[in-house]
C-alpha positions in Angstrom: -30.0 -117.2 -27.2 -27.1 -115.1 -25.7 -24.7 -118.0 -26.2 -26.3 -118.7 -29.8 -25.2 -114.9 -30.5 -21.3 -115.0 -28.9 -20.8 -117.9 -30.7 -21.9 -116.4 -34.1 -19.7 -112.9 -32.9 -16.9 -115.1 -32.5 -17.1 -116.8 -35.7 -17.8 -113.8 -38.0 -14.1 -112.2 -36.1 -12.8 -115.5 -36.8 -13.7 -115.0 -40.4 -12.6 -111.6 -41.1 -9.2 -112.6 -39.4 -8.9 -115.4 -41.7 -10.3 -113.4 -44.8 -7.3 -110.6 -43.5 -4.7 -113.2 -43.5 -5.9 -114.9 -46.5 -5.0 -111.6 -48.5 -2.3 -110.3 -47.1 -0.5 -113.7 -45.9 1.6 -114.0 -42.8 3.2 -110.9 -41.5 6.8 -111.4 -42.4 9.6 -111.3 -39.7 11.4 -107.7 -39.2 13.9 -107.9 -41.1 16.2 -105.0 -38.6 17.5 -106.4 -35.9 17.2 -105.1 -31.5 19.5 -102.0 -32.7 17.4 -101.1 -35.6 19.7 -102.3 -38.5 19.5 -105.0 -41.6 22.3 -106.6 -41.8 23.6 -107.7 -45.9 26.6 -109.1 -47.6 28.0 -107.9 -50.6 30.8 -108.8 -52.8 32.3 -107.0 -55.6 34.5 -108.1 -58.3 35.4 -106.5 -61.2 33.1 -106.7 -64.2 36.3 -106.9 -67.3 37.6 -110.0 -65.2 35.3 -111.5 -62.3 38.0 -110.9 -59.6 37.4 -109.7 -56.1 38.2 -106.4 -55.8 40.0 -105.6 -52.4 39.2 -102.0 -50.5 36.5 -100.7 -52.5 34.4 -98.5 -49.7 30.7 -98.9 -49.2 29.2 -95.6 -48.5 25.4 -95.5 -47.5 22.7 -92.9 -47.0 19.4 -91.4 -47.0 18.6 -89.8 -49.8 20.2 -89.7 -53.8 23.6 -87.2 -53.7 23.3 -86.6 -49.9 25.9 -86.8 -46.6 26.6 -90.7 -47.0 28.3 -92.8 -44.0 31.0 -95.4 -44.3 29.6 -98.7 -43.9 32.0 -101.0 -44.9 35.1 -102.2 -46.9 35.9 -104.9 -48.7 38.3 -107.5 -48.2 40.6 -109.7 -49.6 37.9 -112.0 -50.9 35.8 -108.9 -52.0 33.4 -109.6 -49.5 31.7 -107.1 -47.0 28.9 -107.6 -44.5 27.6 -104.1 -43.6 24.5 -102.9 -41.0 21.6 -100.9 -43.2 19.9 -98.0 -40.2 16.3 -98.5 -40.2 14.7 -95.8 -42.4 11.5 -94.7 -42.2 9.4 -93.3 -44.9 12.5 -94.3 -47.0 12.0 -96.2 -50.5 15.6 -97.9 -49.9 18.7 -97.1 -48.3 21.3 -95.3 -51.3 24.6 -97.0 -51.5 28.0 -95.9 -53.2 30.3 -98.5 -53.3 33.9 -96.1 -54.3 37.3 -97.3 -55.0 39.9 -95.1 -53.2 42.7 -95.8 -55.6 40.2 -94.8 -58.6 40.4 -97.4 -60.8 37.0 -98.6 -61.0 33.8 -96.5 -61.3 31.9 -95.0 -58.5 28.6 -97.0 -58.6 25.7 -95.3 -57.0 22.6 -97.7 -56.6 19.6 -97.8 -54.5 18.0 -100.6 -52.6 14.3 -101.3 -53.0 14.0 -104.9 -51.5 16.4 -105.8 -48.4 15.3 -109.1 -48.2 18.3 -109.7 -50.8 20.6 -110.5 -48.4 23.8 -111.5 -50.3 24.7 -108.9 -53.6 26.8 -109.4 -55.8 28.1 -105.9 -57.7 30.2 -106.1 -60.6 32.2 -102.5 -60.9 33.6 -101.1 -64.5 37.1 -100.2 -64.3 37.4 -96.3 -64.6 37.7 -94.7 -67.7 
C-alpha cells in the first residue's frame, strides 16, 4: 500500500512538472554572460543613403535622460559590438547612439527584447 501511494506521489509531481513546463516552455538560456553582460551588434548607416556611418558613439544607461556610459563606437564598416550591464528591475537598457561631428541626429531608443542580437539603426542626417 505504501509503495501503491509513492508511486502515485511521484506521478502527480511528475504531472504538475510537466503541466509547469507545458505552459511556460523550457526555461531559456541567460542571455548575460559570467560578468553579467549581453553582448549585441549594431550597425548604423545613414538613412538619406544606406552608408556606414564611421564614429558615431553608442552611449548606454539606465534610465530615459540619465548619466549614460560609452559603450562603443563604430567603425569603418559601421559596425559595433558593445556589452549591455545586467539590469535589474529594468524594462531595457536606454541607448543613444551620437555623432561627434554632428551631422546626423542624436537617436535615443530603448531596448525591450535583447534577444535581437544584431540591429541595424538607420540615423537622419541633422537638420
Amino acid at each position: 500500500m505504501k509503495c501503491l501511494h509513492n508511486l502515485l506521489k511521484g506521478l502527480s509531481l511528475t504531472g504538475a512538472l510537466f503541466a509547469f513546463q507545458a505552459c511556460y516552455g523550457m526555461p531559456e538560456p541567460s542571455l548575460y554572460d559570467e560578468r553579467g553582460e549581453a553582448s549585441m551588434s549594431f550597425a548604423l548607416v545613414s538613412r538619406a543613403t544606406g552608408e556606414p556611418l564611421e564614429g558615431i558613439r553608442i552611449l548606454g544607461g539606465t534610465h530615459y535622460g540619465g548619466n549614460k556610459d560609452e559603450l562603443g563606437v563604430t567603425g569603418p564598416d559601421g559596425k559595433c559590438q558593445v556589452s549591455i550591464p545586467y539590469q535589474r528591475n529594468v524594462i531595457g537598457p536606454f541607448i543613444t547612439f551620437e555623432d561627434p561631428e554632428g551631422k546626423f541626429a542624436v537617436k535615443d531608443t530603448s531596448l525591450a527584447d535583447l534577444r535581437e542580437r544584431e540591429i541595424v539603426v538607420k540615423l537622419y542626417p541633422a537638420l
